[in-house]
OpenMM code with the backbone's topology and positions (N, CA, C; nanometers):
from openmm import Vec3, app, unit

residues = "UNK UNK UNK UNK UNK UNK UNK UNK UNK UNK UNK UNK UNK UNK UNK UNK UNK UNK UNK UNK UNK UNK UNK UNK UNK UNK UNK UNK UNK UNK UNK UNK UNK UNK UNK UNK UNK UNK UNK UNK UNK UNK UNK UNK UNK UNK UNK UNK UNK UNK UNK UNK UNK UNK UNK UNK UNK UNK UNK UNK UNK UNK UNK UNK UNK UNK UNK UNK UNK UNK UNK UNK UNK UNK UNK UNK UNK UNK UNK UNK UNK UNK UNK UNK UNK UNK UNK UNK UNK UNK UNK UNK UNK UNK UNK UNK UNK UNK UNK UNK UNK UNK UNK UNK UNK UNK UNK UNK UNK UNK UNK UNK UNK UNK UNK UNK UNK UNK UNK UNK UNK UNK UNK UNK UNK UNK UNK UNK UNK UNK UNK UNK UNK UNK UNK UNK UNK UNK UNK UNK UNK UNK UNK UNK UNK UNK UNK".split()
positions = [
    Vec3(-0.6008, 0.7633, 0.4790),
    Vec3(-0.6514, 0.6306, 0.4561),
    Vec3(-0.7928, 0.6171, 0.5113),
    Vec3(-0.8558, 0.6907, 0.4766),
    Vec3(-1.0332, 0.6680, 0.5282),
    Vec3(-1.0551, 0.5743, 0.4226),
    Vec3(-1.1838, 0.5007, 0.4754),
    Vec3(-1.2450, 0.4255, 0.4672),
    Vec3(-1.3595, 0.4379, 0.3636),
    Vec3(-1.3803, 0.4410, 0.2393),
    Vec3(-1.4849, 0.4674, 0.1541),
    Vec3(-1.5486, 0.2949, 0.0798),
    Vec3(-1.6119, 0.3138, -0.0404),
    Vec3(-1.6457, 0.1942, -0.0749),
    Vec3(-1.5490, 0.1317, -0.1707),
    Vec3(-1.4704, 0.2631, -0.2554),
    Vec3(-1.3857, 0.1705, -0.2916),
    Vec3(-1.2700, 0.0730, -0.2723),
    Vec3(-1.2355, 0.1230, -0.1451),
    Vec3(-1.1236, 0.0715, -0.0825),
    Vec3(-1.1650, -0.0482, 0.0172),
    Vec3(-1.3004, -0.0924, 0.0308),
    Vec3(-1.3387, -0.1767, 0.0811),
    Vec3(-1.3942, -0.2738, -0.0184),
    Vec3(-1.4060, -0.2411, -0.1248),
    Vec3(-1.4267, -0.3300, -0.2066),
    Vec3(-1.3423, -0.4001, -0.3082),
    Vec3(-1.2323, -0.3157, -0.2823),
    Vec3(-1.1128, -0.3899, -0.3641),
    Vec3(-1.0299, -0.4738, -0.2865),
    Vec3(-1.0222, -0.4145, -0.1588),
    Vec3(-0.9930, -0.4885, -0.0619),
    Vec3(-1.0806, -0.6667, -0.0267),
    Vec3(-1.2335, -0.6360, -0.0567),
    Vec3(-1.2694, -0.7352, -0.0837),
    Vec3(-1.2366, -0.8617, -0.1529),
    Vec3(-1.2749, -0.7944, -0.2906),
    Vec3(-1.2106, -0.8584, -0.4267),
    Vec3(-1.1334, -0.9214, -0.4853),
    Vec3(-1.0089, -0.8554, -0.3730),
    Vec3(-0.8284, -0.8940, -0.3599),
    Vec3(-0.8300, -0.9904, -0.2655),
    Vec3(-0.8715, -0.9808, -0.1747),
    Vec3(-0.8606, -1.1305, -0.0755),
    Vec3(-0.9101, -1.2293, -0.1716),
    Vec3(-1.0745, -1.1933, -0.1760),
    Vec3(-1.0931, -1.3269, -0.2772),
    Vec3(-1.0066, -1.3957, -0.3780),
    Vec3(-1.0001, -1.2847, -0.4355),
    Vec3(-0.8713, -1.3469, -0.5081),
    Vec3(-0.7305, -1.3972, -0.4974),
    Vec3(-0.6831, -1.3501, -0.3832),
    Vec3(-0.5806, -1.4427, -0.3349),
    Vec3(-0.6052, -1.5477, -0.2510),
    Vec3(-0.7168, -1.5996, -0.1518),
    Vec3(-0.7294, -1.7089, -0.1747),
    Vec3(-0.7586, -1.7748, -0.2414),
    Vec3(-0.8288, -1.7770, -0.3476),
    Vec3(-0.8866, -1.8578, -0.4593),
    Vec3(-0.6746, -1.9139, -0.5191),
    Vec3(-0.6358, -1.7958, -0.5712),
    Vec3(-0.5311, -1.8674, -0.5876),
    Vec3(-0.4413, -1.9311, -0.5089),
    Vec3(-0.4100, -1.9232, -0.4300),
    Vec3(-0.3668, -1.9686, -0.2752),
    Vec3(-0.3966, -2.1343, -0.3016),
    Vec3(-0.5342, -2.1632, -0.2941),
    Vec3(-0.5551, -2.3065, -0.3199),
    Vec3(-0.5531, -2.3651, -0.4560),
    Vec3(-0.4857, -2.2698, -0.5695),
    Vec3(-0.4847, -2.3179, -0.7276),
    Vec3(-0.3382, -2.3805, -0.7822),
    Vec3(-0.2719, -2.3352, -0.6324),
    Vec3(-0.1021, -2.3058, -0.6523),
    Vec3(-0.0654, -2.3750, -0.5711),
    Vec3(-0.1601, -2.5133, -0.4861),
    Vec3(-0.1517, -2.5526, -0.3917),
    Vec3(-0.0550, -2.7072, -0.4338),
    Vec3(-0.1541, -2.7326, -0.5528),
    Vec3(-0.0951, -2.8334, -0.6528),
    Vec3(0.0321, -2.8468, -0.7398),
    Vec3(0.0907, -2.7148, -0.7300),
    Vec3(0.1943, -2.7516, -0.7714),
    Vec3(0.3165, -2.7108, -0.6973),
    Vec3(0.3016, -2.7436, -0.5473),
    Vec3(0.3837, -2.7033, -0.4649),
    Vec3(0.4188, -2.8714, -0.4256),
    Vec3(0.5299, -2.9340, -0.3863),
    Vec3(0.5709, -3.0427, -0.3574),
    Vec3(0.4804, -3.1285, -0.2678),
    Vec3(0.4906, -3.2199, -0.2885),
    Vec3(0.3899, -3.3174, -0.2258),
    Vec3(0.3979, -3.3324, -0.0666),
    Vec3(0.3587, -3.2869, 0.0184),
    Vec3(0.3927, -3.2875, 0.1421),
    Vec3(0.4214, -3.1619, 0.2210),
    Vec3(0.3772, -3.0430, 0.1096),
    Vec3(0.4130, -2.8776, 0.2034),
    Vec3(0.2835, -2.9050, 0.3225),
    Vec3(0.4006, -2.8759, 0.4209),
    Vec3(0.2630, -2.8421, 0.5400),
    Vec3(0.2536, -2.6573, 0.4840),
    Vec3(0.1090, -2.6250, 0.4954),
    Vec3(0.1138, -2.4781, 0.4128),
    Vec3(0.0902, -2.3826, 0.5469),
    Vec3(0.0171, -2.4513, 0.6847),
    Vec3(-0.0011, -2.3849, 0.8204),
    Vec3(-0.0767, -2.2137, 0.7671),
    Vec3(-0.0110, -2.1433, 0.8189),
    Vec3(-0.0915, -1.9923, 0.7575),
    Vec3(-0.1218, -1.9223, 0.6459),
    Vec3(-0.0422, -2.0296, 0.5732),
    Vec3(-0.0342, -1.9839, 0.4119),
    Vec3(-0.1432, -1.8874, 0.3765),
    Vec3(-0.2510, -1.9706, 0.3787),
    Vec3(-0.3914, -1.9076, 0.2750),
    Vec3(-0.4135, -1.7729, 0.3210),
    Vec3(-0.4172, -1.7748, 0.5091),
    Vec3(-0.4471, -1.6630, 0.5725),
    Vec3(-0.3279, -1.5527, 0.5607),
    Vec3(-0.2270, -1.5592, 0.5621),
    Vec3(-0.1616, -1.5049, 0.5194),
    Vec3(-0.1598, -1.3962, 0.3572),
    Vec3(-0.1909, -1.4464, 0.2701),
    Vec3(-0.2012, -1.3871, 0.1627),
    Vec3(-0.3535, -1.3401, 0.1577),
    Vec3(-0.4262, -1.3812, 0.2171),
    Vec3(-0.5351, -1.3022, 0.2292),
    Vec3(-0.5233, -1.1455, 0.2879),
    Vec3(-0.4657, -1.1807, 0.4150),
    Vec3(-0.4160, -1.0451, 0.4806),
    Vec3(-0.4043, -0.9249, 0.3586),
    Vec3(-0.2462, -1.0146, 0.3042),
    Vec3(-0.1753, -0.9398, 0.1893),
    Vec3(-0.2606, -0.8891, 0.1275),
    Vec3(-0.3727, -0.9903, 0.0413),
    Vec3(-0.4712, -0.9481, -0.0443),
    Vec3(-0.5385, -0.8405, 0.0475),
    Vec3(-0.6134, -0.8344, 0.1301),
    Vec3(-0.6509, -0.6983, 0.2040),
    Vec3(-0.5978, -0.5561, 0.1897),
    Vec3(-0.4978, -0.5796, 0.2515),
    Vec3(-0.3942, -0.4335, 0.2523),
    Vec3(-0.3609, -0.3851, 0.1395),
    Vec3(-0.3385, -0.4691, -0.0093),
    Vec3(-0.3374, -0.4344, -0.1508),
    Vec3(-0.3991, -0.3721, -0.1953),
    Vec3(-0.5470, -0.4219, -0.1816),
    Vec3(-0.6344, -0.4008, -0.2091),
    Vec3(-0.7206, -0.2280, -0.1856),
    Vec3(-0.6873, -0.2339, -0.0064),
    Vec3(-0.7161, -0.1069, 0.0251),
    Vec3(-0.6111, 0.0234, -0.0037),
    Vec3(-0.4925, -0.0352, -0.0048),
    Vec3(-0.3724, 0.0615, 0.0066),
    Vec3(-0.3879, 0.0937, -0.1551),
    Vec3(-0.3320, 0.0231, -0.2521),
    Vec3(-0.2648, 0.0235, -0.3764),
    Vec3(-0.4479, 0.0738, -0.4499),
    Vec3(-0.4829, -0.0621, -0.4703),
    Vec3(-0.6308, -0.0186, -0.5543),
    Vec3(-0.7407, 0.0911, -0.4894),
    Vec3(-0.8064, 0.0584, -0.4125),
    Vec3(-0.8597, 0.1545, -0.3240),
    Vec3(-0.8207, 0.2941, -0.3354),
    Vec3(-0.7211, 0.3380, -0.2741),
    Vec3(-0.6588, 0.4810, -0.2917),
    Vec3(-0.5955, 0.5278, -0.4428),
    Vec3(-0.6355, 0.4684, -0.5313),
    Vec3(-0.6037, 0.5494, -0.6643),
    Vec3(-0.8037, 0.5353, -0.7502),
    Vec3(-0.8796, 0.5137, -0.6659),
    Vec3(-0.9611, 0.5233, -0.7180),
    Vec3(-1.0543, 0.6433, -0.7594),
    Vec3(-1.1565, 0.6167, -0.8663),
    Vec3(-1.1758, 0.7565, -0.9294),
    Vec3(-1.1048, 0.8491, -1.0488),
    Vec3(-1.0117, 0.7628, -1.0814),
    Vec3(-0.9304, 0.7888, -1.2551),
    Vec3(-0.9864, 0.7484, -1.3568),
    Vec3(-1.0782, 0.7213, -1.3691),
    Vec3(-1.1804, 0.6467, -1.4765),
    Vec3(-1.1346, 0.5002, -1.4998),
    Vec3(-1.2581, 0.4416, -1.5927),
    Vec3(-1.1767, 0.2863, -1.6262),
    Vec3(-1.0835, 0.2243, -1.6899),
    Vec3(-1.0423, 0.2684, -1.7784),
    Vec3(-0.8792, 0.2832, -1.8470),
    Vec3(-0.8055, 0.2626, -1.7151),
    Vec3(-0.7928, 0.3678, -1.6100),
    Vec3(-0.7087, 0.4010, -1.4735),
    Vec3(-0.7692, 0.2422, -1.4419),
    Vec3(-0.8629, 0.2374, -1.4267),
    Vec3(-0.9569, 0.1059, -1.2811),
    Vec3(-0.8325, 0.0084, -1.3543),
    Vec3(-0.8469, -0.0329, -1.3979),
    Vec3(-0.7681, -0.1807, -1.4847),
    Vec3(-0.6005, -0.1967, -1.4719),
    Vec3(-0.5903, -0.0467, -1.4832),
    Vec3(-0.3908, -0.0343, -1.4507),
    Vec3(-0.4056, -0.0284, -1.3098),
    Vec3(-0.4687, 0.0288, -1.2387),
    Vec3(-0.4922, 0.0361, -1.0833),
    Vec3(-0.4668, -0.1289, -1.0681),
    Vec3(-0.5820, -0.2052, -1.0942),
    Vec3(-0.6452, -0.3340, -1.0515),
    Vec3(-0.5102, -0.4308, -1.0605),
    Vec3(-0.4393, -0.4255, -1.1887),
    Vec3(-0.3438, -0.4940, -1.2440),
    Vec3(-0.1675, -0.4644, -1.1585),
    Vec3(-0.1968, -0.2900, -1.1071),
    Vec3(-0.1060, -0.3084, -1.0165),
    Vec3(-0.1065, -0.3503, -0.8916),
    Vec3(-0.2481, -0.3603, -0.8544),
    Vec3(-0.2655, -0.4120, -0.7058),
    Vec3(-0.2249, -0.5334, -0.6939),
    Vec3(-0.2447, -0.6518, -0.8113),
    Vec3(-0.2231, -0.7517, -0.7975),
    Vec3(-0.0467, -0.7934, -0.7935),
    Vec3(-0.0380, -0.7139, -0.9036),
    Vec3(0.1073, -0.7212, -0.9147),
    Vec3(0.1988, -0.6974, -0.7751),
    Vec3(0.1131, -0.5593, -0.7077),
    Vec3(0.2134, -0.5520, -0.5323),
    Vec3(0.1845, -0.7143, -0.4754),
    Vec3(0.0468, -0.7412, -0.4811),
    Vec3(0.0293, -0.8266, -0.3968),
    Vec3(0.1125, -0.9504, -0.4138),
    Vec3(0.1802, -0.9976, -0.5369),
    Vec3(0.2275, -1.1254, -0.5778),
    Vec3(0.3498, -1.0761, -0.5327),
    Vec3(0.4123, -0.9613, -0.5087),
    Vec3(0.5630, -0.8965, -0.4761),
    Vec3(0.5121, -0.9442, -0.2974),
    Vec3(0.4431, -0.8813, -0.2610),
    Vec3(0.4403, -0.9315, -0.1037),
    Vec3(0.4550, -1.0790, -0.0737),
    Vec3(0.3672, -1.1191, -0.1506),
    Vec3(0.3181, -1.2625, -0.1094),
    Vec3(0.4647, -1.3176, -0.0772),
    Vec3(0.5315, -1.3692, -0.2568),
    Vec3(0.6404, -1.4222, -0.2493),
    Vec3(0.7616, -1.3758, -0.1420),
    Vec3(0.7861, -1.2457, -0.1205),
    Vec3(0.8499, -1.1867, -0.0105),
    Vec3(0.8358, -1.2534, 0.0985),
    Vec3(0.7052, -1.2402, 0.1692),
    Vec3(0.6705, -1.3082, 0.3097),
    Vec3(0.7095, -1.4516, 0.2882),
    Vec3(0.6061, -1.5332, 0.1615),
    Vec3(0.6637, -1.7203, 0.2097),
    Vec3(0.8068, -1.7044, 0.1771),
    Vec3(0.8712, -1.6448, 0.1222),
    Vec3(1.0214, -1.6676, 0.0740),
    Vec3(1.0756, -1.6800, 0.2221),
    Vec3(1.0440, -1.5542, 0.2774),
    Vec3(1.0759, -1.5132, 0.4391),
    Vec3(1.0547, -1.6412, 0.5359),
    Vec3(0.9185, -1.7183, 0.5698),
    Vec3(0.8844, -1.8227, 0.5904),
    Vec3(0.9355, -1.9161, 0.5771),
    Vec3(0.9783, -1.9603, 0.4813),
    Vec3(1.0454, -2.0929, 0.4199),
    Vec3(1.1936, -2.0599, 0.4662),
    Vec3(1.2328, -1.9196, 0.4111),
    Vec3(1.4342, -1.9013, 0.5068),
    Vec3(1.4137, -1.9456, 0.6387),
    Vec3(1.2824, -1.8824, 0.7419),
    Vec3(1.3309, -1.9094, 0.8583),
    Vec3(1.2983, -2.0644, 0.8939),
    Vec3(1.2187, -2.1290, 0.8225),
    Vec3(1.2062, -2.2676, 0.8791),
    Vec3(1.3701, -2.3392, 0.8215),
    Vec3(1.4355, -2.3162, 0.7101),
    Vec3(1.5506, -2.3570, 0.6731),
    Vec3(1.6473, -2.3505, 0.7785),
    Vec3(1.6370, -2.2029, 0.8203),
    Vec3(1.7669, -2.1782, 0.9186),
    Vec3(1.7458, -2.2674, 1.0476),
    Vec3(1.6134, -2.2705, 1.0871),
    Vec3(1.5705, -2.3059, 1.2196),
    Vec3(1.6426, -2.4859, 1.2178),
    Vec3(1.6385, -2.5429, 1.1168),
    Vec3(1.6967, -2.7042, 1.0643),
    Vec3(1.8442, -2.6370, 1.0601),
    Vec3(1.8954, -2.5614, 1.0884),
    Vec3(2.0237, -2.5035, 1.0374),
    Vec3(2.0854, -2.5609, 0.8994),
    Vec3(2.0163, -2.4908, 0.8362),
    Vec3(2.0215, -2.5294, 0.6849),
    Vec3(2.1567, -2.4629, 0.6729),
    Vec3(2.1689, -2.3313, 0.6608),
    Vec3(2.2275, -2.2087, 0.6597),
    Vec3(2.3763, -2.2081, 0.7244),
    Vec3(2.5313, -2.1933, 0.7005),
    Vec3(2.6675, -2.1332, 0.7554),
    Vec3(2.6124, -1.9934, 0.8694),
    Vec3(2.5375, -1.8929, 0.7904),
    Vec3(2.5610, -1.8059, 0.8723),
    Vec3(2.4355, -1.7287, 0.8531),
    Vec3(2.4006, -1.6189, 0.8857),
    Vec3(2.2812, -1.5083, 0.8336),
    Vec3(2.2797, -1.4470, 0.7101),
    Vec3(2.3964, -1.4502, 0.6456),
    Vec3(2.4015, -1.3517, 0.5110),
    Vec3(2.3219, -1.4613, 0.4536),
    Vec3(2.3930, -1.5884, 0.4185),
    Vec3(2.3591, -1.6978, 0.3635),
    Vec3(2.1598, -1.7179, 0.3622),
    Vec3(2.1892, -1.7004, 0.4761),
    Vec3(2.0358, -1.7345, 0.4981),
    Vec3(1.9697, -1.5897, 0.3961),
    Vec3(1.9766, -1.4534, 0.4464),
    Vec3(1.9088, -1.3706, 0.3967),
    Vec3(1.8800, -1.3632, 0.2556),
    Vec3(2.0281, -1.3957, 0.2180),
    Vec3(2.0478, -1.4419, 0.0116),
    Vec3(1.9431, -1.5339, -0.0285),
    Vec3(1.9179, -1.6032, 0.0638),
    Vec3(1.8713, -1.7463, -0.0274),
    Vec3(1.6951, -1.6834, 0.0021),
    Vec3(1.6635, -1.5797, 0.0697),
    Vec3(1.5318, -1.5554, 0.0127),
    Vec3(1.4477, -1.5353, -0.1236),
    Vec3(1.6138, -1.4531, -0.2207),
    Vec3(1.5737, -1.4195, -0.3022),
    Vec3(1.5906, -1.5630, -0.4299),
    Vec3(1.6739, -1.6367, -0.3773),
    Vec3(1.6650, -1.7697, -0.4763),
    Vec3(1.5394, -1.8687, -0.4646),
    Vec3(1.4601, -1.8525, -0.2998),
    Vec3(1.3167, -1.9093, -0.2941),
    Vec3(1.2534, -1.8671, -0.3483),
    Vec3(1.2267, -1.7378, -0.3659),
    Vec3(1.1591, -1.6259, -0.4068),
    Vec3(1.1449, -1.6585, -0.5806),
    Vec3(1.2435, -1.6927, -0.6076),
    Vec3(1.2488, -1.6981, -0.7719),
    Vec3(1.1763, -1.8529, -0.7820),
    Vec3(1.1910, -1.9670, -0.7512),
    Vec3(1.1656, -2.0559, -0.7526),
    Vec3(0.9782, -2.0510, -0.7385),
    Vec3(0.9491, -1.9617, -0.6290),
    Vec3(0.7817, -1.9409, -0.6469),
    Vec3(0.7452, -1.8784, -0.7823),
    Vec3(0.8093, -1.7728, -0.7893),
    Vec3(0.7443, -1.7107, -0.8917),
    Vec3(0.7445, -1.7705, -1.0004),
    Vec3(0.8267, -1.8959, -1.0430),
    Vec3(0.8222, -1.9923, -1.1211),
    Vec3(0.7096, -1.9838, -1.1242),
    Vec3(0.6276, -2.1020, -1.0554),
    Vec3(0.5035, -2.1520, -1.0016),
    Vec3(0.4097, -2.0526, -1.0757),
    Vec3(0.3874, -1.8767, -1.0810),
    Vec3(0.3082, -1.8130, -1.1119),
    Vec3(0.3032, -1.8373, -1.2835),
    Vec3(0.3798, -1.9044, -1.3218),
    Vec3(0.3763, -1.9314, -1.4985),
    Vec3(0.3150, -1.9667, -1.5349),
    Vec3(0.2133, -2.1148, -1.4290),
    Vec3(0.0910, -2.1540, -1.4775),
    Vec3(-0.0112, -2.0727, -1.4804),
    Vec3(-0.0852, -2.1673, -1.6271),
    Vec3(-0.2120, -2.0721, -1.6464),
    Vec3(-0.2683, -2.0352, -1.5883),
    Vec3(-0.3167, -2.1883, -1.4942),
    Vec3(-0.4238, -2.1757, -1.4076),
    Vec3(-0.4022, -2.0906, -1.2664),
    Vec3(-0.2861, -2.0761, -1.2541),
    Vec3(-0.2635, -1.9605, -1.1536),
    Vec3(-0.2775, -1.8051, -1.1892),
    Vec3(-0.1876, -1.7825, -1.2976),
    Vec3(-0.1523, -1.6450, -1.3731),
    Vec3(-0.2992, -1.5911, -1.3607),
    Vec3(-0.3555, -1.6703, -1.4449),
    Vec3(-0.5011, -1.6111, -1.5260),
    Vec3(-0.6062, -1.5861, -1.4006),
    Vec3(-0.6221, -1.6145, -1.3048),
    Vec3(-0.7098, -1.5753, -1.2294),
    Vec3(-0.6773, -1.4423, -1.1332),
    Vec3(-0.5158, -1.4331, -1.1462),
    Vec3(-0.4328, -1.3496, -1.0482),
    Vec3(-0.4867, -1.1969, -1.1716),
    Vec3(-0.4723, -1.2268, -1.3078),
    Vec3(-0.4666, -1.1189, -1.4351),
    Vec3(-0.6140, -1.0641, -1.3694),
    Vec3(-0.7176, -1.1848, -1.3469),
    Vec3(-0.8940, -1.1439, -1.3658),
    Vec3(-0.9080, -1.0973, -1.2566),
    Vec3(-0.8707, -1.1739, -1.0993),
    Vec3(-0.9288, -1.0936, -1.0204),
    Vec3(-0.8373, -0.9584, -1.0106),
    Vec3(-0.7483, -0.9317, -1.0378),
    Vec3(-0.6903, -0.7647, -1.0522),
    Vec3(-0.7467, -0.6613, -1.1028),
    Vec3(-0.7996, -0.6939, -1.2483),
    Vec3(-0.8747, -0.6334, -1.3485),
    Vec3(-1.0174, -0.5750, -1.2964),
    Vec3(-1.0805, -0.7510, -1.2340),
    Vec3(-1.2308, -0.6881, -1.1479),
    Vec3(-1.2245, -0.6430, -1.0116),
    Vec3(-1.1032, -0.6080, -0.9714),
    Vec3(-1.0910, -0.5671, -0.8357),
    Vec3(-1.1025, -0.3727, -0.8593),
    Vec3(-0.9977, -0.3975, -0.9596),
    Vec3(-1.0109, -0.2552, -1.0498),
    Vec3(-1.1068, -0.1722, -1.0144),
    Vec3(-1.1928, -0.2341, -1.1508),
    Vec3(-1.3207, -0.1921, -1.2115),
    Vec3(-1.4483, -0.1397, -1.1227),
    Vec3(-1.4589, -0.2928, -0.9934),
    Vec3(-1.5635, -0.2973, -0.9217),
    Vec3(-1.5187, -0.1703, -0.8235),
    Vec3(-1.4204, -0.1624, -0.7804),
    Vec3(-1.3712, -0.0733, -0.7215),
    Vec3(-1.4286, 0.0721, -0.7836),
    Vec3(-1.3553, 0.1143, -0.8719),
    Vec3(-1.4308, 0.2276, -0.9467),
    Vec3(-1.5442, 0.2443, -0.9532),
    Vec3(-1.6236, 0.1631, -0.9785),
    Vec3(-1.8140, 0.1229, -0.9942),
    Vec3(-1.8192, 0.1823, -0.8426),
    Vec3(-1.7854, 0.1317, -0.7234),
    Vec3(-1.8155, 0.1655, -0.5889),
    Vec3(-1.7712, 0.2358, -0.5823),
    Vec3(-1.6871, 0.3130, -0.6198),
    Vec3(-1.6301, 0.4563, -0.5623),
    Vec3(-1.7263, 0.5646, -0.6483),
    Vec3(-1.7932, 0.5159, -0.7507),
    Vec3(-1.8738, 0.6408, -0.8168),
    Vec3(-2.0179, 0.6059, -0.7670),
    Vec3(-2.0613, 0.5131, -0.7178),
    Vec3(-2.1890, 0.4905, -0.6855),
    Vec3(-2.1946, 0.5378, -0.5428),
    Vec3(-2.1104, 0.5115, -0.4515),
    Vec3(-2.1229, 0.5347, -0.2904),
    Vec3(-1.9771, 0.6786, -0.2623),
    Vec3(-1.9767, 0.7831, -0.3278),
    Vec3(-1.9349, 0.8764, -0.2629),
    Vec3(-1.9418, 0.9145, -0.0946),
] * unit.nanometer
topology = app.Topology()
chain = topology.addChain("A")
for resn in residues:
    res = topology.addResidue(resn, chain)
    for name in ("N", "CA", "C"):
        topology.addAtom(name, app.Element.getBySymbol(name[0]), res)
């Protein structure tokens, strides 16, 4: 995992882009979410995507940059929802929402579905599709320009 330009620049790219959506998806979350680490949180995510997933497959040409870019995003929306799903169980249990722990652990994956709802909108989807694509690309561009 060294450190080159492409993996710092997709890493870039990918944060941006998950906060940008972070606050696009903000609106159609119930009226009254306190969101506390939210944004920073998926930024993180967006980071580590970025460098791990896009970053390290770079240098397959641009055909590759775009399936790269498109899977980075794709891990990253698998994390995201994972972690708030995670978030939201433990504030449930903490209200003792929950009978027991199984209960609780199950119902991550029924939060979990309920977000990814949320990703149906356009205005969410479509920026999650673009910045993946130019996280890609730019990535590749920096990995052939700064060897």
């Amino acid at each position: 995992m060294m450190p080159t330009a492409a993996r710092l620049i997709a890493a870039l790219v990918l944060a941006a882009t998950a906060w940008f959506v972070s606050q696009t998806i903000k609106p159609h979350l119930p009226e009254g979410t306190m969101f506390g680490w939210f944004d920073y949180v998926n930024v993180v995510l967006g980071v580590l995507c970025g460098w791990i997933v896009i970053g390290g497959r770079s240098g397959r040409g641009m055909s590759a940059a775009v399936g790269n870019g498109l899977t980075g995003v794709f891990m990253l929306v698998l994390w995201a929802i994972f972690v708030q799903a995670c978030n939201e169980m433990l504030g449930l249990a903490l209200r003792r929402h929950y009978r027991g722990p199984l209960e609780a652990l199950l119902d991550i994956f029924n939060i979990g579905v309920d977000y990814a709802a949320l990703l149906l909108n356009a205005d969410v989807a479509i920026p999650l599709l673009i910045g993946g694509i130019v996280a890609g690309v730019l990535s590749e561009i920096g990995g052939r320009m700064w060897r």
